[in-house]
MINULO-284275 format. One line per field, with one value per residue (C-alpha): residue in one letter; chain; z, x, y. Coordinates in nm, 2 decimals, always signed. Each point is the difference from the previous one (the first is absolute). Last residue first. Example, Ala and Ser with C-alpha at 12.3 -4.5 7.8 and 13.67 -1.06 7.14 Angstrom:
// MINULO-284275
rest: (s,a)
kette: (A,A)
zz: (+0.71,+0.07)
xx: (+1.37,-0.14)
yy: (-0.11,-0.34)
//
This chain:
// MINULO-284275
rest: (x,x,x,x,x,x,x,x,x,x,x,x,x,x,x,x,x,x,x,x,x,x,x,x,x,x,x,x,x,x,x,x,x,x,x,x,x,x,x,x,x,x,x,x,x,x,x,x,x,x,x,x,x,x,x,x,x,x,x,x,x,x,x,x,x,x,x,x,x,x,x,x,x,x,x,x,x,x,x,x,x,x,x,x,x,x,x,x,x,x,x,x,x,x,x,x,x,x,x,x,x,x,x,x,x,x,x,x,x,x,x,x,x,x,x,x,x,x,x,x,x,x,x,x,x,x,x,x,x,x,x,x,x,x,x,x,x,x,x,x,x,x,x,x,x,x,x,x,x,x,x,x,x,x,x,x,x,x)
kette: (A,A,A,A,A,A,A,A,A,A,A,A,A,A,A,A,A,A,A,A,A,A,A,A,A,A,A,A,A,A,A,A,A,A,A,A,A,A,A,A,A,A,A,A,A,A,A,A,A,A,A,A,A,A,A,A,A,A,A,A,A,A,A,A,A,A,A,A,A,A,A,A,A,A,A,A,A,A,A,A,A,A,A,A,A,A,A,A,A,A,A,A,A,A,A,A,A,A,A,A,A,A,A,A,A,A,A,A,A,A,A,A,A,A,A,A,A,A,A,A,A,A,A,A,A,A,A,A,A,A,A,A,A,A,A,A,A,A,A,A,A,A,A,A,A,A,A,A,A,A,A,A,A,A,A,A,A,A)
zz: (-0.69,+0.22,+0.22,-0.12,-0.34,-0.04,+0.18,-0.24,-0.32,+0.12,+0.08,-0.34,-0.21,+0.20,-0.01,-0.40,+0.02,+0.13,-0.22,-0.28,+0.18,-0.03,+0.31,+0.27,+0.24,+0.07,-0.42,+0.02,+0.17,-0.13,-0.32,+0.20,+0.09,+0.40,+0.24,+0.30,+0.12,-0.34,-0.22,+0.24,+0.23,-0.35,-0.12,+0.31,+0.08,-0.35,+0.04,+0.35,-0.06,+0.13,+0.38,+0.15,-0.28,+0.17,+0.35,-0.16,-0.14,+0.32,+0.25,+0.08,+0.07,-0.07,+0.24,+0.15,+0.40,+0.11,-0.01,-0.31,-0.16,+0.27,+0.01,-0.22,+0.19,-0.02,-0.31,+0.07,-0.21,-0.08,-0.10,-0.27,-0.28,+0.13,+0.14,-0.39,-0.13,+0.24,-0.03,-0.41,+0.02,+0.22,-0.18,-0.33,+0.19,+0.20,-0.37,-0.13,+0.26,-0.02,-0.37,+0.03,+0.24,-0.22,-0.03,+0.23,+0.25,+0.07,+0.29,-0.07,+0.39,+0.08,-0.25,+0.09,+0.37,-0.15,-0.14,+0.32,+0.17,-0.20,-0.02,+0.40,-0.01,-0.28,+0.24,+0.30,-0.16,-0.17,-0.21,-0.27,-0.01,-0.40,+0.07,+0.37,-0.20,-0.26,+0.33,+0.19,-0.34,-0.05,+0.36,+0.03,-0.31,+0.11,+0.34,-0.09,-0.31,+0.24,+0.25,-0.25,-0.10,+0.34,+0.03,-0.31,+0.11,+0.36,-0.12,-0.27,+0.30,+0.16)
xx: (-1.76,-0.20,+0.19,-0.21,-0.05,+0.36,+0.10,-0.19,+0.13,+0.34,-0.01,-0.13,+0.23,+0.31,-0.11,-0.05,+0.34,+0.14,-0.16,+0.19,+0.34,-0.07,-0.03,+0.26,-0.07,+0.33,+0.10,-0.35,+0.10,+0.35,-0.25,-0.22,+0.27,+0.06,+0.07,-0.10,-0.35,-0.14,+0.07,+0.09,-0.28,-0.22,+0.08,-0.07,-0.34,-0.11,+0.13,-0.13,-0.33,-0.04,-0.11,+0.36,+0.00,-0.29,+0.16,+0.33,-0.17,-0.23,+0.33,+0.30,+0.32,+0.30,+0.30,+0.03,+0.11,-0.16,-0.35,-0.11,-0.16,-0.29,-0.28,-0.20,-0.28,+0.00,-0.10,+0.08,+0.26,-0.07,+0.42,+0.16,-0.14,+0.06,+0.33,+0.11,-0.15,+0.20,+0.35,-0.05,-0.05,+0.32,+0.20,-0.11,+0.12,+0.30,+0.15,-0.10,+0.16,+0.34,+0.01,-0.07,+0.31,+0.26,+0.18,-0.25,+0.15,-0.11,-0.05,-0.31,-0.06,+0.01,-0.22,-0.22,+0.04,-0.05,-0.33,-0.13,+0.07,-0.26,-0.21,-0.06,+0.03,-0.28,-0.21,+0.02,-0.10,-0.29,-0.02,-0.17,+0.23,+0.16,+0.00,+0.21,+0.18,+0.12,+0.05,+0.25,+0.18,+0.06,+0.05,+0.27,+0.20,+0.30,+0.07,-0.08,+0.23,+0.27,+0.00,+0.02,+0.34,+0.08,-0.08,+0.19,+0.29,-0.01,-0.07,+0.30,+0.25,-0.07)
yy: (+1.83,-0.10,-0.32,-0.25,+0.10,+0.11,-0.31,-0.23,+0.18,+0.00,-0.38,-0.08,+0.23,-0.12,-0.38,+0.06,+0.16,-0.28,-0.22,+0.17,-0.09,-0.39,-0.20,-0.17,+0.34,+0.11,-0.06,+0.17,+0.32,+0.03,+0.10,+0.16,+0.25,-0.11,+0.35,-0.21,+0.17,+0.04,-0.26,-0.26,+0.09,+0.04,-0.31,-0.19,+0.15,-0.09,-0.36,-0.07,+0.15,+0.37,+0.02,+0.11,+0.25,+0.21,-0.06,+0.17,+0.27,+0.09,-0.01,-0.27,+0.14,-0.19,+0.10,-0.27,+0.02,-0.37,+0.20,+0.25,-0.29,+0.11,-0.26,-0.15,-0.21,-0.35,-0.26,-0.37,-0.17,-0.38,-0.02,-0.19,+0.20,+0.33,-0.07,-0.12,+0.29,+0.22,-0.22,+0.05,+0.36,+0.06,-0.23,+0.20,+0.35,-0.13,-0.12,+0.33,+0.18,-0.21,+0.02,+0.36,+0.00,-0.20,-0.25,-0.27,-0.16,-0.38,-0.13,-0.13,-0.04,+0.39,+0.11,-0.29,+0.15,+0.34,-0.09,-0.20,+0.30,+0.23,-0.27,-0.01,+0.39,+0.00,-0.26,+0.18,+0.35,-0.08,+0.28,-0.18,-0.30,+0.06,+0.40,-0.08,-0.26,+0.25,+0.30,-0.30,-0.07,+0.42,+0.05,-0.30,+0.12,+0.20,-0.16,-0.33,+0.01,+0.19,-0.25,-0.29,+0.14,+0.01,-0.38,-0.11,+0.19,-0.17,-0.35,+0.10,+0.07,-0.33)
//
């Protein structure tokens, strides 16, 4: 009984720690639909939950949450005839992610440039962590870099 309870607390603190940063990775993945990056966001931690296993350490525990997150998303997308509705405010549910002009410029990146530059960018990822995330080699994450920076700086002016 004591282990449920161990194994449980220790879950606490994973969800705790890394909920916003899987919650913010399906919010890129869904385009700010809110619904659907909370739905993912859950179904991450219950297969986080499920695998019962504990990882050693906690970069091995973010980066497991990080591909599980991306697989879950593209796995919803696929399964699901979506319907487009308005973005609304990511601020809601007490995140703190704040969505403004940058953000809404990523959000419309393809899936693998807009990736690679959240990772990059938002989480702290070198690209070489970056594609190990990613499944791809490190030089094509610089080419998603290059690619997404050029259409943002276009877009956004400079």
């Amino acid at each position: 009984m004591e282990t449920a309870c161990f194994e449980l607390n220790g879950f606490d603190a994973v969800y705790d720690e890394y909920f916003d940063m899987v919650y913010r990775i399906c919010y890129v993945y869904f385009h700010g639909h809110t619904a659907d990056a909370e739905d993912a966001a859950q179904t991450v931690f219950m297969h986080y939950l499920e695998a019962g296993v504990i990882p050693e350490t906690n970069e091995h525990t973010k980066a497991w949450l990080i591909v599980t997150a991306q697989n879950v998303c593209r796995t919803m997308l696929r399964r699901h005839h979506r319907k487009d509705t308005e973005l609304d405010s990511a601020a809601d549910k007490g995140t703190a992610f704040e969505y403004n002009e940058v953000m809404d410029a990523v959000m419309r990146l393809p899936e693998k440039e807009r990736m690679a530059v959240y990772l990059n960018l938002y989480e702290g990822y070198t690209a070489a962590e970056t594609a190990k995330l990613m499944k791809c080699r490190e030089n094509t994450v610089y080419s998603y870099i290059h690619r997404a920076r050029k259409k943002l700086k276009k877009e956004l002016g400079g």
